[in-house]
LUMROLO-305947 format. One record per residue (C-alpha): residue number from 0; chain; residue in one letter; x, z, y. Coordinates in steps of 0.5 Angstrom, whole numbers, padded with zeros to 4 digits, always signed. Example, Ala and Ser with C-alpha at 12.3 -4.5 7.8 and 13.67 -1.06 7.14 Angstrom:
BEGIN
0_A_a_+0025_+0016_-0009 .
1_A_s_+0027_+0014_-0002 .
//
This chain:
BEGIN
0_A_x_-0106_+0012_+0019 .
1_A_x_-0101_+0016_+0024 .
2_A_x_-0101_+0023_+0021 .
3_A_x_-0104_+0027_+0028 .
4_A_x_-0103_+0034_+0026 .
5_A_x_-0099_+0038_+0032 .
6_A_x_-0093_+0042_+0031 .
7_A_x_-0090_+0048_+0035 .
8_A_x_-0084_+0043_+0035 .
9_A_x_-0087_+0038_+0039 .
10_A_x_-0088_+0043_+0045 .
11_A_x_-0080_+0044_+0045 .
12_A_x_-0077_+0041_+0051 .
13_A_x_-0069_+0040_+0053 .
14_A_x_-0069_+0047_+0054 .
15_A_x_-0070_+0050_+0048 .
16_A_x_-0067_+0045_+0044 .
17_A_x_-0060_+0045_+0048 .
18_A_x_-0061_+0053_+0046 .
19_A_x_-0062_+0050_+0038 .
20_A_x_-0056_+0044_+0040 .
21_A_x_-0052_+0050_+0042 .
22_A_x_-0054_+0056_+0037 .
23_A_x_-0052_+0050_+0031 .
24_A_x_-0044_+0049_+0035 .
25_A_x_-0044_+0057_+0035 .
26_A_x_-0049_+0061_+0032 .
27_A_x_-0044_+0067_+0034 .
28_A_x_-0045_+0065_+0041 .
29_A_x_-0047_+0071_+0046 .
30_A_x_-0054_+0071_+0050 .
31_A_x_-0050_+0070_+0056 .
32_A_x_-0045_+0065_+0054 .
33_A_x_-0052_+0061_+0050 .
34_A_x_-0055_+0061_+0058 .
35_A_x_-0049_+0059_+0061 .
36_A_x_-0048_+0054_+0056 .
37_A_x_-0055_+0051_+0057 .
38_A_x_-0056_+0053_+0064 .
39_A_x_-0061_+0058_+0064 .
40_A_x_-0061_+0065_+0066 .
41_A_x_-0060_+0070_+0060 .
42_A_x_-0067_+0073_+0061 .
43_A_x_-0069_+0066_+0060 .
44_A_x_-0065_+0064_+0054 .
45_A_x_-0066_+0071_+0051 .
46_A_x_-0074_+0071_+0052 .
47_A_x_-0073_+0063_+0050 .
48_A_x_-0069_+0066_+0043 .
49_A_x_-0075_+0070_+0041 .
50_A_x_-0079_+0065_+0041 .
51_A_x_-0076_+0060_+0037 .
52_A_x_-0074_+0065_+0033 .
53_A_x_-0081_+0068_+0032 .
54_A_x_-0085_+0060_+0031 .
55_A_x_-0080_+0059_+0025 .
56_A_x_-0075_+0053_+0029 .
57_A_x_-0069_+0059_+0028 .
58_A_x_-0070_+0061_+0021 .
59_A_x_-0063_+0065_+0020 .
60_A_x_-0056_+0066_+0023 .
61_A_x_-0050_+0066_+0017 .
62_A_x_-0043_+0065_+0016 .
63_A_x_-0041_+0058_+0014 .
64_A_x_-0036_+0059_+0008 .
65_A_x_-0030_+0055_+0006 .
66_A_x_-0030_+0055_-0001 .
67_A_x_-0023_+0053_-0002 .
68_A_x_-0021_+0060_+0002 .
69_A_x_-0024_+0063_-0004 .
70_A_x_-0019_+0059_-0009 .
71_A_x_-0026_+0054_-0010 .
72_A_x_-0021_+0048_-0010 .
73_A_x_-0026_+0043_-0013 .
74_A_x_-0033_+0040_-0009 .
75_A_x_-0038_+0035_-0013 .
76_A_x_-0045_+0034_-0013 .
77_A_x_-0049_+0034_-0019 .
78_A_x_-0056_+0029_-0020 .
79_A_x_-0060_+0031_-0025 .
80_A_x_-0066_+0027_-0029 .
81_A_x_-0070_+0032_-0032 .
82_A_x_-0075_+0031_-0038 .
83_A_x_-0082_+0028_-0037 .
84_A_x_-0084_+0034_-0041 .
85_A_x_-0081_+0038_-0037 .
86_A_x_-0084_+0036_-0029 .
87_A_x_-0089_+0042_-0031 .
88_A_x_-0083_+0048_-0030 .
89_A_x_-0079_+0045_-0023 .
90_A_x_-0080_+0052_-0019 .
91_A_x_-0077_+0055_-0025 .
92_A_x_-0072_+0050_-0026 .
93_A_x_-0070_+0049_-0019 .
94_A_x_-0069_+0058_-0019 .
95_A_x_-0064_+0057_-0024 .
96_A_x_-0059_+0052_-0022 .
97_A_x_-0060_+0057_-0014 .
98_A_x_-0058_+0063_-0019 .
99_A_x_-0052_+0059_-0022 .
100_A_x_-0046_+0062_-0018 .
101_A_x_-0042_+0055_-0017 .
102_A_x_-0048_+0052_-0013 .
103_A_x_-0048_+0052_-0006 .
104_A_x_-0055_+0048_-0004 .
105_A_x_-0060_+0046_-0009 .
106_A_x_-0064_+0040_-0006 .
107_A_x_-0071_+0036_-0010 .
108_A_x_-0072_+0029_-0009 .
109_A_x_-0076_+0024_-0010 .
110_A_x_-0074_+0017_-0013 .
111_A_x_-0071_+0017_-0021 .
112_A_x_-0067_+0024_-0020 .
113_A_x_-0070_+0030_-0019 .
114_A_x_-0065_+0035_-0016 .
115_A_x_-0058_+0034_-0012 .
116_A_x_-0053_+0041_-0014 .
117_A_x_-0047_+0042_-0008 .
118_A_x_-0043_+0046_-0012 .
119_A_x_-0036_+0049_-0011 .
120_A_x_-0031_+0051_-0017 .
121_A_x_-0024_+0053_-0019 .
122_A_x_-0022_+0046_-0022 .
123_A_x_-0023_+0040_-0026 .
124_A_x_-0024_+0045_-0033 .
125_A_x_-0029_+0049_-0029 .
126_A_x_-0033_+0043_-0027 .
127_A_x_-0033_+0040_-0034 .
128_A_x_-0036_+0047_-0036 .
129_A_x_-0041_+0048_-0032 .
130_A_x_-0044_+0041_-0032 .
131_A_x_-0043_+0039_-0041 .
132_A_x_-0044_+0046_-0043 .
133_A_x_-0048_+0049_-0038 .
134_A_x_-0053_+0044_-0034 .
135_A_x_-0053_+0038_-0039 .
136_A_x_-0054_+0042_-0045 .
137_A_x_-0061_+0045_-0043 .
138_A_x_-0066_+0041_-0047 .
139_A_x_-0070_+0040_-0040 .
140_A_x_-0064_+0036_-0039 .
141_A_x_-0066_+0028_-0040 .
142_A_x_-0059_+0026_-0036 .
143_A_x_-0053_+0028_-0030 .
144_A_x_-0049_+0024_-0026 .
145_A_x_-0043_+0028_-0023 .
146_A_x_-0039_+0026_-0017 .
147_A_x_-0033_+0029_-0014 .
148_A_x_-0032_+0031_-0007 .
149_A_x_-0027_+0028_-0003 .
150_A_x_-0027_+0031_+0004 .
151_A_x_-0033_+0033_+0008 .
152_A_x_-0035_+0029_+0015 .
153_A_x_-0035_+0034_+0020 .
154_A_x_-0043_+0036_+0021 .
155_A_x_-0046_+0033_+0027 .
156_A_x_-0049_+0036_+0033 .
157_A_x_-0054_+0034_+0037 .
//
């Protein structure tokens, strides 16, 4: 059965998300640089931007950091399987990998991994510290699959 609950997404019309399409291209973007974008007034883009931030679809404006320009080198995505017994403690366990200062997203899954870990490091070594004796070696732990980052694509704006 179709899920026919409304969303306040549902009333966006190609206005506000031309302001969202634009805002994710250039967060830094002016009010008056936003409007001439979208082709609206700036008092309508601004009361606009109001609106979408107070109904939660702007949930924040931040910077965008390469990791490399910091001196971490060396990309990869963790998967982890955690134990059965240890399915109770998710929130906490997901609250410890965000604290981890190699992490840059955490994501919980659904299927046979239960978190995917975006990390940046210095290096190979780092790396190898940070999943064998940092990660894997929690008793929670049942398994990990690291993959390295070669490149990333550019991110897609619609």
């Amino acid at each position: 059965m179709p899920d026919t609950e409304s969303s306040p997404y549902d009333d966006l019309d190609r206005i506000d998300r031309a302001i969202l399409a634009e805002l994710e291209r250039d967060g830094r973007a002016s009010n008056a640089d936003l409007a001439r974008r979208v082709g609206v007034s700036e008092s309508t883009c601004h009361k606009r931007m109001r609106a979408l931030v107070s109904s939660g679809a702007v949930v924040g404006f931040r910077a965008e950091i390469d990791p490399a320009a910091l001196g971490l080198h060396l990309e990869a995505l963790i998967t982890i399987r955690l134990q059965a017994h240890a399915r109770g403690g998710l929130r906490r366990f997901q609250r410890e990998l965000e604290s981890l200062p190699a992490t840059r997203h955490v994501y919980f899954l659904a299927g046979d991994r239960d978190f995917l870990v975006h990390v940046a490091v210095r290096d190979a070594q780092a790396l190898r510290e940070l999943v064998a004796d940092t990660i894997s070696v929690r008793e929670e732990v049942a398994g990990t699959t690291t993959s390295l980052i070669f490149e990333h694509a550019p991110r897609r704006h619609t």
